[in-house]
C-alpha positions in Angstrom: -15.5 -210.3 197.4 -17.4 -209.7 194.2 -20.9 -209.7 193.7 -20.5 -212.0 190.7 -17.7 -213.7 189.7 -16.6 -215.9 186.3 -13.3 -217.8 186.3 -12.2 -219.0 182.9 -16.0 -220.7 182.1 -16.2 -222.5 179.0 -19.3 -223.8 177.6 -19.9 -226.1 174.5 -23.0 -227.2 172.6 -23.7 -229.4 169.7 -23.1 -228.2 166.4 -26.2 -227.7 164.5 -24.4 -227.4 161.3 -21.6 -229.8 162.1 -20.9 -233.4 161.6 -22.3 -235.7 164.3 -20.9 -235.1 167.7 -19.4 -231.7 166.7 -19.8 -228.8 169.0 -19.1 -225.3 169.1 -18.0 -223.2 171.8 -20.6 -220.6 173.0 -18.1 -219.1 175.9 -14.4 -219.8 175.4 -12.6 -219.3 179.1 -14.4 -216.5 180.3 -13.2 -214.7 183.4 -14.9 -211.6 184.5 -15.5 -209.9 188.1 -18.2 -207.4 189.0 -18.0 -206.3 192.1 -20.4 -205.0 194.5 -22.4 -202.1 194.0 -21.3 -201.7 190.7 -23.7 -201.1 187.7 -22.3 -203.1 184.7 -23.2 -203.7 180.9 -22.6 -207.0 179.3 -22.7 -206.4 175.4 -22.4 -208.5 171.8 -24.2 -209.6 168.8 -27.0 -211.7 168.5 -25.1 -215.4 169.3 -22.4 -213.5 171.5 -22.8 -215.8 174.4 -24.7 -213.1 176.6 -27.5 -215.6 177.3 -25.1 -218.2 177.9 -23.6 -216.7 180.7 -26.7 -215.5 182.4 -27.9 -219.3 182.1 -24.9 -220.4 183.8 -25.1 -217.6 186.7 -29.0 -218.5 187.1 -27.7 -222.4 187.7 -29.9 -223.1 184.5 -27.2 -224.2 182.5 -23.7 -226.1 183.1 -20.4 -224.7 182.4 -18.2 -227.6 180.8 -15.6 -226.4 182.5 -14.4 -222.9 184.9 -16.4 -221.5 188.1 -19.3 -218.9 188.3 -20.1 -217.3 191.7 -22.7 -215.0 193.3 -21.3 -212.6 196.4 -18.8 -216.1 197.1 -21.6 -219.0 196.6 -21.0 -221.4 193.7 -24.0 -221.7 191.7 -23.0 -225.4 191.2 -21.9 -226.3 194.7 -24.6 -224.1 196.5 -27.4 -223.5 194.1 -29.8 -222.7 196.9 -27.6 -219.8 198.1 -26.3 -218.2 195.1 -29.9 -217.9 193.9 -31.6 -216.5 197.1 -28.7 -213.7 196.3 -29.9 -213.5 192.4 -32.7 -211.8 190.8 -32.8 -212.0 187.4 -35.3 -210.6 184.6 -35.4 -213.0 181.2 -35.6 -211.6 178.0 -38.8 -214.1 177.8 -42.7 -213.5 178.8 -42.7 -216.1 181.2 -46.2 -216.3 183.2 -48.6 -218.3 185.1 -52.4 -217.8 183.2 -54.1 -218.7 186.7 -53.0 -215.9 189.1 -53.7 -212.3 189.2 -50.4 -209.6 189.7 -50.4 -210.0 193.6 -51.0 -213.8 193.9 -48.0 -214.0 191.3 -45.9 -211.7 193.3 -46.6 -213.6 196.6 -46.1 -217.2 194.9 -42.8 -215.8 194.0 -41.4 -214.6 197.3 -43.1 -218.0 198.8 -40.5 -219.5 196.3 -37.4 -218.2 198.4 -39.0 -218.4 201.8 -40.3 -214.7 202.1 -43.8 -214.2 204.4 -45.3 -211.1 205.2 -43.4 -208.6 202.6 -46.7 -206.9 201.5 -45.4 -203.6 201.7 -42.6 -204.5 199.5 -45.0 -205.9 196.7 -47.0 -202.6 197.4 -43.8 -200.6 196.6 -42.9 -202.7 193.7 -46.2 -202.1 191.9 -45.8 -198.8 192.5 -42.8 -198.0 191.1 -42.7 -200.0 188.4 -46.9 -198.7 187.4 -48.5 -202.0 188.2 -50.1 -200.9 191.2 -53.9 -200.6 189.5 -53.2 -204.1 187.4 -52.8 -205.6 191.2 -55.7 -207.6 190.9 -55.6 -208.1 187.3 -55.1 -212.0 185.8 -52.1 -212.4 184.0 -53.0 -213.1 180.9 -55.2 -209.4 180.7 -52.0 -208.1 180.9 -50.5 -206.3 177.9 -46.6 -207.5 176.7 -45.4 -204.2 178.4 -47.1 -204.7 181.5 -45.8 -208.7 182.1 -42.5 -207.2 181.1 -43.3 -205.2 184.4 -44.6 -208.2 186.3 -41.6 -209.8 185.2 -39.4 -207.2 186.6 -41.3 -207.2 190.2 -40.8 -211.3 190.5 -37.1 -210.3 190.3 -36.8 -208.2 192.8 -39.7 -209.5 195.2 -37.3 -211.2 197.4 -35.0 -208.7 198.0 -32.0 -209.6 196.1 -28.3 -207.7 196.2 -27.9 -209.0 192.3 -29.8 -208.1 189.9 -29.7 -209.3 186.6 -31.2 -207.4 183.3 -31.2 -209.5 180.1 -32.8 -207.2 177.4 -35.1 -206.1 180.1 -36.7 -203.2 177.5 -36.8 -205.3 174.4 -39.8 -204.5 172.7 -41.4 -202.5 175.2 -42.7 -198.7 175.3 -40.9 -195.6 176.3 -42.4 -195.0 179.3 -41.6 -198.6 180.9 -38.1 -197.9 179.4 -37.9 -194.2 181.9 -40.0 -195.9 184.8 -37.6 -199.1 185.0 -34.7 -197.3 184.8 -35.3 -194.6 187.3 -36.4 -197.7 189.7 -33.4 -199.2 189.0 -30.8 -196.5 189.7 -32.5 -196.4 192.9 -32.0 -199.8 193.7 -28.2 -199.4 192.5 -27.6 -196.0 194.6 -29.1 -197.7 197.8 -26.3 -201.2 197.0 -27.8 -203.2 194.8 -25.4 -205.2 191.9 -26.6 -204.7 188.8 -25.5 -206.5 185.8 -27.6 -205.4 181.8 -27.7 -206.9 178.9 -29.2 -204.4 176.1 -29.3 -204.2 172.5 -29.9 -200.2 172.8 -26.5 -198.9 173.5 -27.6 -195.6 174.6 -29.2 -197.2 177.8 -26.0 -198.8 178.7 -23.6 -195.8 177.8 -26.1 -193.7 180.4 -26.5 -196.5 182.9 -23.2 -198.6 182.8 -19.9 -197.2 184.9 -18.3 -200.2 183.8 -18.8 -202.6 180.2 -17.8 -205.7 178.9 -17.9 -206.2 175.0 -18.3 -210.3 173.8 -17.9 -211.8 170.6 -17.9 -215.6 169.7 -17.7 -216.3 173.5 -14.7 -214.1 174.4 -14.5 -210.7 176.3 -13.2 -208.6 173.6 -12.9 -205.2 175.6 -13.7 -204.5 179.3 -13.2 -201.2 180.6 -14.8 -197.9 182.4 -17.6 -196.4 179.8 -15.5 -193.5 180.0 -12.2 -195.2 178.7 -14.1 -196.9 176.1 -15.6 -193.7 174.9 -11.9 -191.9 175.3 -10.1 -194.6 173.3 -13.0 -193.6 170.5 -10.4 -193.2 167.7 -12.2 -190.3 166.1 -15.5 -188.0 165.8 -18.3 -189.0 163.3 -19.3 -187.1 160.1 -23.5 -187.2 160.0 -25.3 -185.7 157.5 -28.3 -186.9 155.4 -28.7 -188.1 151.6 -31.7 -188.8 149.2 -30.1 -191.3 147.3 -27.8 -194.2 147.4 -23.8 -193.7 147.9 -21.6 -194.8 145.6 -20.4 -198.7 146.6 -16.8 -197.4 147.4 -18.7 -194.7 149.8 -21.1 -196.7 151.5 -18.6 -199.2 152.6 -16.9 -197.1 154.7 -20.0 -195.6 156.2 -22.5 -196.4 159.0 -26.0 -195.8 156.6 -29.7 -196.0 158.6 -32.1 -195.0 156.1 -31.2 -191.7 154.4 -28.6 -191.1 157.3 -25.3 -191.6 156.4 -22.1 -191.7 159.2 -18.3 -191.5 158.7 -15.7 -192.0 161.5 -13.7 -188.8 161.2 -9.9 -187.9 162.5 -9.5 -184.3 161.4 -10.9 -181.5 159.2 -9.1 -183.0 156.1 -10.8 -186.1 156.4 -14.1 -184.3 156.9 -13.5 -182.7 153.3 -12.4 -185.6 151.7 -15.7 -187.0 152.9 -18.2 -184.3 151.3 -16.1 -183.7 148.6 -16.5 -187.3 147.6 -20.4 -187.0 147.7 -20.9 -183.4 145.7 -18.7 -185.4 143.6 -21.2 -188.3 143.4 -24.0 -185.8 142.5 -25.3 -185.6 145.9 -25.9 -183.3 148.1 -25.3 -183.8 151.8 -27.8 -182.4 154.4 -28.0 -181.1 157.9 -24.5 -181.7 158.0 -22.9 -182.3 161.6 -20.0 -183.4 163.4 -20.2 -185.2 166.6 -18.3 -187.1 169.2 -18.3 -190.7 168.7 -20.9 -193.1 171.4 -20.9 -195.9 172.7 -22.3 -197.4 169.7 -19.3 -196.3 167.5 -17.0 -197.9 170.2 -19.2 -201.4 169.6 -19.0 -201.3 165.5 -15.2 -200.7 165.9 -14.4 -203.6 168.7 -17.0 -206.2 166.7 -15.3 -205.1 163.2 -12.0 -205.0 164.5 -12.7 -208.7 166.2 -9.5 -208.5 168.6 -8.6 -210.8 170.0 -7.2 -209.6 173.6 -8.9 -207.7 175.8 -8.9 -203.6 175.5 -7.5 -201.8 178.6 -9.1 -203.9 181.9 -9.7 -201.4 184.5 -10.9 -201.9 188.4 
């Protein structure tokens, strides 16, 4: 059985832009299976239809059409029981103003029928570095620390899903290391785990299996290692104090004065710097390294396929 389940879900909204009554499809026959234990990245742009399908697995949202299910429970047919199974951290600060960490913590488990677990809140703040904010209200809290909070309602109940969306968006580095060494835990002791992240380099460390989406379809789902495999080629990295040429630039990967070329073989390489001393440039700190999981993203979103890349169990 898997811990989470998506059989060809399809969701539609109104068009904002459209012609009254239009819609546009945020998920387009979705299937997907994650099965237990595993810990699994679900990635895309900004309007992918990540969100979407957490909404639908949370029962806050309506599929038009398809079946989503938690460890075999419908979260339709038996809401109750695929949420008891579900803990899941929103990308939003959602908090109450009129309780301190530990009455929030308790309200929460009081939510799903849990008495007495105040060891479990105990271990909670002390994993995740709330323990001396215990007592503190809410709203004293800085964004990183109800990030944390946020986190801890989550898991207060005990759940064997877990569900990440953007759970480090925004926040510092050491939340970032605390979370996810509290997480792994949870994931080595049996715990599903299912991320949604914008920093690639959490999910190509954390993730044994991914799932890339674009305009509401899977568009490759595979082992991290695959995906990284099927990289078609190492990158060229070096740094420049002025623009590229327009020709240049548009077949590079440019962050500030660090400019990055996908690169097949030595010639290539060449080719490459010769065309910049030729632009009057000079490259520096020149390197060449293996491509990452966020070269693997750029080419799947830029390529837009539109079948899925090597499925693997």
């Amino acid at each position: 059985m898997s811990a989470i389940s998506f059989q060809s879900v399809s969701k539609a909204y109104p068009s904002p832009r459209g012609p009254k009554g239009s819609t546009f499809l945020a998920l387009d026959g979705v299937s997907l299976d994650i099965e237990e234990g595993e810990f699994f990245g679900l990635l895309g742009p900004n309007g992918a239809g990540k969100t979407t399908m957490i909404s639908i697995l949370a029962g806050l949202t309506r599929a038009n059409s398809g079946n989503v299910r938690v460890l075999g429970s419908d979260v339709q047919k038996d809401f109750a029981a695929a949420r008891r199974k579900l803990g899941v951290v929103p990308q939003e600060l959602v908090f109450d103003p009129f309780f301190n960490v530990r009455e929030a913590l308790r309200i929460q488990s009081g939510y799903f029928g849990v008495k007495n677990n105040d060891a479990w809140i105990d271990e909670l703040l002390e994993s995740l570095g709330l323990a001396d904010k215990a007592h503190a209200n809410m709203r004293q809290l800085s964004g990183g620390m109800k990030r944390r909070v946020l986190v801890a309602q989550a898991l207060v109940h005990k759940p064997p899903v877990i569900v990440l969306d953007e759970p480090t968006a925004g926040v510092d580095v050491e939340l970032r290391q605390t979370l996810w060494q509290f997480i792994a835990k949870l994931n080595k002791q049996g715990s599903t785990v299912l991320l949604t992240t914008h920093y690639l380099e959490e999910a190509e460390a954390l993730c044994g299996r991914i799932a890339m989406l674009k305009s509401g379809r899977i568009v490759a789902l595979d082992r991290t290692s695959e995906l990284l495999k099927a990289a078609s080629s190492n990158v060229l990295r070096f740094k420049v104090d002025s623009e590229l040429p327009k020709a240049l630039a548009d077949q590079a990967r440019i962050t500030g004065r660090i400019v990055q070329f996908p690169a097949h073989d030595a010639l290539e390489i060449e080719r490459y710097l010769a065309a910049v001393r030729e632009a009057g440039l000079a490259a520096q700190d020149v390197e060449i390294r293996k491509a990452d999981l966020e070269d693997v993203f750029l080419d799947v979103m830029t390529k837009n396929k539109d079948s899925v890349h090597g499925v693997s169990a």
